[in-house]
C-alpha positions in Angstrom: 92.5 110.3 69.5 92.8 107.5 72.3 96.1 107.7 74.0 98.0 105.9 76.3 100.5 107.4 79.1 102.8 105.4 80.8 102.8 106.4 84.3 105.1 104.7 85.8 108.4 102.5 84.5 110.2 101.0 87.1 110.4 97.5 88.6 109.6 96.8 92.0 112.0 99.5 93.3 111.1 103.2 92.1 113.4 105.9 92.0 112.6 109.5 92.2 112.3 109.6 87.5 111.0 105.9 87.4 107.5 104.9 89.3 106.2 101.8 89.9 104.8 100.7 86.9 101.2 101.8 85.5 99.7 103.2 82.8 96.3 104.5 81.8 94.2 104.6 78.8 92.5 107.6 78.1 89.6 108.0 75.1 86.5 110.7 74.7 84.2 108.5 76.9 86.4 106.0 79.2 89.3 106.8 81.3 91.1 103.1 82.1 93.9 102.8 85.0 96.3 99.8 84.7 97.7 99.2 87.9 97.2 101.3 90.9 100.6 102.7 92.6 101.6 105.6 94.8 99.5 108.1 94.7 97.3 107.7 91.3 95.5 111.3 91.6 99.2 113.0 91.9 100.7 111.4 88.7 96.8 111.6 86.9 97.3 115.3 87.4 100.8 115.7 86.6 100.0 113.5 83.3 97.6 116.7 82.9 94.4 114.5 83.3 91.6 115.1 85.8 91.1 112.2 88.3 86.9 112.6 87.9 87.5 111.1 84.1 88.4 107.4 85.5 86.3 105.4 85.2 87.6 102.1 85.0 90.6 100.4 87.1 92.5 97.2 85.9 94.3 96.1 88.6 96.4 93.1 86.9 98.0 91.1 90.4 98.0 91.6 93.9 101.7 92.4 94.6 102.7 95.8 96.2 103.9 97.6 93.2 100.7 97.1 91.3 97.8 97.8 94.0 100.0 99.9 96.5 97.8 103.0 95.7 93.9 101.3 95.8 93.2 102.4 99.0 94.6 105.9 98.5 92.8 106.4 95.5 89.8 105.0 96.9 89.5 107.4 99.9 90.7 110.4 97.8 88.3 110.4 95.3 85.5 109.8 98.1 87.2 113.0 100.0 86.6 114.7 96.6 83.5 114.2 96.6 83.1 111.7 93.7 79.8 110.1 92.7 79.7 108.4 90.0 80.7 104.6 90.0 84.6 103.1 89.5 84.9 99.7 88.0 87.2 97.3 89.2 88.2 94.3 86.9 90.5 91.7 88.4 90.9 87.7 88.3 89.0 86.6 91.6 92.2 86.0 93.2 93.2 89.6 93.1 89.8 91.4 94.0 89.4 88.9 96.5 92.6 90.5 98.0 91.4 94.2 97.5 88.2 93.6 99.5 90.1 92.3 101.8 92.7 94.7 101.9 90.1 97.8 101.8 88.3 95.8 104.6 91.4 96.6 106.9 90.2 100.5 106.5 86.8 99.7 107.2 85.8 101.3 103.9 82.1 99.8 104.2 81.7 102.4 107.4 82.9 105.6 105.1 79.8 107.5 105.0 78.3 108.4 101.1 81.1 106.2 99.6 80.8 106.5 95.9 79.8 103.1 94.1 82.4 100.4 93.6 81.4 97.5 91.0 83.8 94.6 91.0 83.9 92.3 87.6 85.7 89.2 88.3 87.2 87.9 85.2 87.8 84.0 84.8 91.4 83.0 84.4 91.2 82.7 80.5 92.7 83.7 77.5 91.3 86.6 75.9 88.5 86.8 78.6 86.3 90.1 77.8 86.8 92.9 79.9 85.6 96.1 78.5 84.2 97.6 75.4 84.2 101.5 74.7 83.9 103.4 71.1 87.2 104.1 71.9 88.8 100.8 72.7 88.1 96.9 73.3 90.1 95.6 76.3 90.4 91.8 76.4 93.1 89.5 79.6 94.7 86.9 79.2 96.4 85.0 82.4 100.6 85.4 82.6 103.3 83.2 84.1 104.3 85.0 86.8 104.4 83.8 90.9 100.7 84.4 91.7 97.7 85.2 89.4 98.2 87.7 87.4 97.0 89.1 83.9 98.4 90.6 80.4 95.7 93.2 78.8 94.9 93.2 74.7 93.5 96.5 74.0 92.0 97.3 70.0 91.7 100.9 69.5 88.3 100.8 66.8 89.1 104.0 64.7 92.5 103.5 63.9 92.3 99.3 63.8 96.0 99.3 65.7 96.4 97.0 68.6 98.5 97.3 71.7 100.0 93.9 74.1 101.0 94.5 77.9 102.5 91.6 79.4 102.2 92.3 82.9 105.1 90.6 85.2 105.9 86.9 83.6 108.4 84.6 82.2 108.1 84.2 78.7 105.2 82.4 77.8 102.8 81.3 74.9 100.6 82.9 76.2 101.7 86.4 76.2 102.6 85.0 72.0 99.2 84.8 71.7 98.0 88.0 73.3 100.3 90.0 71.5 100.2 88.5 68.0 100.2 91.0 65.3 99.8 94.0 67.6 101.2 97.3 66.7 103.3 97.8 70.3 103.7 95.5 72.8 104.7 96.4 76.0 106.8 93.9 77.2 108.3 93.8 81.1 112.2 93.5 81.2 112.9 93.1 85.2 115.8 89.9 84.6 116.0 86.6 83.7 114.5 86.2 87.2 111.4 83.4 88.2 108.2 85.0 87.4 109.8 88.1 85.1 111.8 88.0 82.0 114.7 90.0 80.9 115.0 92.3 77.9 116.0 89.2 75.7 113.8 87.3 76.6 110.9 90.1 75.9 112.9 90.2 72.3 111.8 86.9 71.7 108.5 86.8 72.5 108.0 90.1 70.4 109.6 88.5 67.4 107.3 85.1 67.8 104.1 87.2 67.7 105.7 89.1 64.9 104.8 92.6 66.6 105.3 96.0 64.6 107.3 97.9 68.0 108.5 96.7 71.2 108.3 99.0 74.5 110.2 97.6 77.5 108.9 98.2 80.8 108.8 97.4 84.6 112.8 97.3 84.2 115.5 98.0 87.1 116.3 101.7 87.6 118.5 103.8 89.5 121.4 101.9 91.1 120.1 98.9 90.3 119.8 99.5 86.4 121.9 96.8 84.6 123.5 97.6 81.1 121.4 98.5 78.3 118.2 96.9 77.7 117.4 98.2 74.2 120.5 96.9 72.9 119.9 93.3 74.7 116.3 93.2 73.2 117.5 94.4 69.4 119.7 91.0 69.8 116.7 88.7 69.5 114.3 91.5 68.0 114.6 93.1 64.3 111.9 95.5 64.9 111.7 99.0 66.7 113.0 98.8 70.4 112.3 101.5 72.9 112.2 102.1 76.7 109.1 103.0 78.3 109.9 106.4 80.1 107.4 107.9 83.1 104.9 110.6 81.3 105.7 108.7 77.8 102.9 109.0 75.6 101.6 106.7 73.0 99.0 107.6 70.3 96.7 105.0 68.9 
């Protein structure tokens, strides 16, 4: 059965329960990263997965939080030994950014480097990005302060559908991605420019008339503010629950 595990919950500032936000999507013949924080081989392990499965990374925006662990991940899995080819999907704004920032390494001078094959996707809604037996991922661009992406994902077998927002204000966009879907995964960082709050992620839930709502990428630790799943339920009738590091969600 596909699954996805949340690997990460936090906003921008982690705490020692609450990573960086970043999930991956694991079926039988594709193993899909979201997001690439911290060290990505330590919490694929301690999900209880075996880093050789990826095969696919969706790196969503080029801010710290979210692409923090490419190089890492890069130059372990090459130290490992790996082979096979990674894919890398990302608007051109992002990957552009990536080379760049892997340039820095000088990762074109690591000797028997592994094959890297970038897919650019164009800055449109529902823009193709992958298709497995196991699940159909489809982006759509996000409001948020640079160019960024929200992920559609249809699991085949079961028909159910998941949403993940990505950082943004609420937006018609993210309606759209997430309309009808069985969760959506929904950020909850504030009422801040770029981010929206758990209300606000409430409201966009209810306008694409989602089944369950899954807040994420919210303020932890010392900086956690009141109760988030009580703010959403204010503008959201369905089920409500907080994304939690090592959650997993069966589809």
């Amino acid at each position: 059965m596909p699954r996805v595990i949340i690997l990460g919950s936090s906003n921008a500032i982690p705490t020692k329960d609450h990573e960086n936000t970043h999930m991956v999507v694991v079926g039988q013949e594709r193993m899909l990263l979201v997001d690439s924080v911290s060290n990505p081989i330590l919490r694929l392990e301690q999900a209880g997965l075996d880093f050789n499965d990826l095969t696919d990374l969706a790196i969503t925006h080029f801010h710290p939080d979210h692409v923090s662990g490419v190089p890492l991940l890069l130059m372990d899995m090459w130290l490992m030994g790996r082979q096979k080819p990674l894919n890398i999907y990302g608007l051109h704004y992002t990957l552009d950014r990536v080379e760049d920032m892997m340039g820095f390494y000088n990762w074109s001078e690591w000797p028997n480097f592994f094959p890297v094959v970038f897919y650019r996707l164009p800055a449109r809604e529902m823009t193709h990005v992958l298709t497995c037996p196991d699940f159909i991922v489809h982006a759509s661009p996000v409001h948020h302060m640079i160019p960024n992406i929200g992920l559609r994902i249809e699991f085949p077998t079961s028909g159910k559908l998941l949403a993940y927002s990505c950082d943004t204000e609420p937006c018609d966009e993210v309606v759209r991605l997430a309309a009808g879907v069985d969760v959506l995964i929904h950020e909850a960082t504030g009422e801040l420019p770029g981010h929206s709050s758990a209300k606000q992620a409430g409201i966009v839930a209810s306008k694409a008339e989602v089944s369950k709502l899954y807040l994420i990428h919210y303020p932890t630790g010392r900086f956690a503010k009141g109760d988030p799943v009580a703010e959403a339920r204010t503008t959201f009738q369905g089920n409500v629950l907080l994304a939690k590091d090592f959650m997993t969600l069966d589809f």
